[in-house]
N, C-alpha and C positions, 0 to 999 in steps of 0.2 A: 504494500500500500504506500501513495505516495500523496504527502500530504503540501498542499497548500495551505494560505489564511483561510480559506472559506471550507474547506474542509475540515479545517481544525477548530473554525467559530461553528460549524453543524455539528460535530463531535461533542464540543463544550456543551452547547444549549441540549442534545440529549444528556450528557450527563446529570444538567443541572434542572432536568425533567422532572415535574412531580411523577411521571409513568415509570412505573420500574420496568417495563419493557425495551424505552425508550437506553436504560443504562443498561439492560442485554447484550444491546444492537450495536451500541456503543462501543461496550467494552470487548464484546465479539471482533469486534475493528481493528480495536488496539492490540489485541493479542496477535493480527497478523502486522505488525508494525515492526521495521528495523530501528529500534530506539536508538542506535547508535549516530542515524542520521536526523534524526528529529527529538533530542533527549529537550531543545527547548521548549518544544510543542508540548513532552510529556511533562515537563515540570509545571506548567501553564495551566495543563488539563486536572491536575493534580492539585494545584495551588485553587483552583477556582469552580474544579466538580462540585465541592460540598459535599464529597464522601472523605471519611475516614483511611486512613489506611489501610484499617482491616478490611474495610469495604472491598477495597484492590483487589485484599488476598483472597478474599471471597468470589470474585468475579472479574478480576483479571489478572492472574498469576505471575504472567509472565511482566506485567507492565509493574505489579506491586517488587519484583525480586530486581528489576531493571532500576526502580525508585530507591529502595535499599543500599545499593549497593552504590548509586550515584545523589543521592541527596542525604548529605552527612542531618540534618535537623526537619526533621519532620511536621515541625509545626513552622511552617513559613511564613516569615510576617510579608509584605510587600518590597522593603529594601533585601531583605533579604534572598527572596525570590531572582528579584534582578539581578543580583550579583552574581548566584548560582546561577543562571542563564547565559550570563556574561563568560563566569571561569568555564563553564564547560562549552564555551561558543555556540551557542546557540546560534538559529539563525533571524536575521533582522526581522523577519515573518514572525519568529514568538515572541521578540520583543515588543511588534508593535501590537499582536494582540493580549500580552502581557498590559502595556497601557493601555488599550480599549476600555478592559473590564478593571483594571485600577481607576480609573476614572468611572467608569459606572457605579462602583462604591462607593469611591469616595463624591460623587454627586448624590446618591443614596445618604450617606452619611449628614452633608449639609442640611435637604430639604427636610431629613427628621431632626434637625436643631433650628428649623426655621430661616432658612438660606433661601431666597428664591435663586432655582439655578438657572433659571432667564436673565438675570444681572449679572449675569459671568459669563465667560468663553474662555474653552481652555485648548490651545494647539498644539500639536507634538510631530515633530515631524525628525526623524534621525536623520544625521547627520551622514555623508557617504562613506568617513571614515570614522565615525563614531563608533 
């Protein structure tokens, strides 16, 4: 399997499906996945499924032993995320959906403190040798 952004933003939104079929289908996917060439994708998928770890190990074995063995802290906060993305080069495709859904939170985050996020704009565009 060969993943692009929009393959990897269709993967995430089953993931983060209330249908537990939807995380079958999903994790069926990833299991035929070379993580070696997409480990930013899977840290991304991981950082922002909203399953557990166990969850992984439960349903997708191979993605949960490939997470193990390449994400030394399991509970990733968002800087942290990035940088693991970075040391194991990811590619600019998980980065930039890495800040997609960081910015969907954290606009989540504002409007339940009372932010309206109409009086903001936020642009992220990397850099070519970023």
């Amino acid at each position: 399997m060969i993943f692009d952004k929009e393959e990897t933003r269709n993967l995430l939104n089953m993931l983060r499906s209330p249908d537990a079929e939807n995380h079958i289908i999903a994790f069926e996917s990833l299991n035929n996945v070379d993580y070696k060439n997409y480990t930013g994708e899977l840290i991304v998928m991981y950082k922002y499924s909203g399953h557990k770890l166990e969850y992984w190990q439960e349903k997708c074995l191979k993605g949960y032993k490939y997470l193990l063995k390449h994400v030394p802290d399991y509970q990733l906060t968002s800087p942290k995320t990035l940088s693991l993305i970075k040391d194991k080069n990811g590619s600019t495709a998980s980065i930039e959906i890495f800040m997609e859904y960081f910015i969907k939170d954290m606009t989540k985050m504002l409007e339940s403190i009372g932010y309206p996020t109409d009086a903001f704009e936020v642009n992220i565009k990397l850099k070519e040798n970023g």
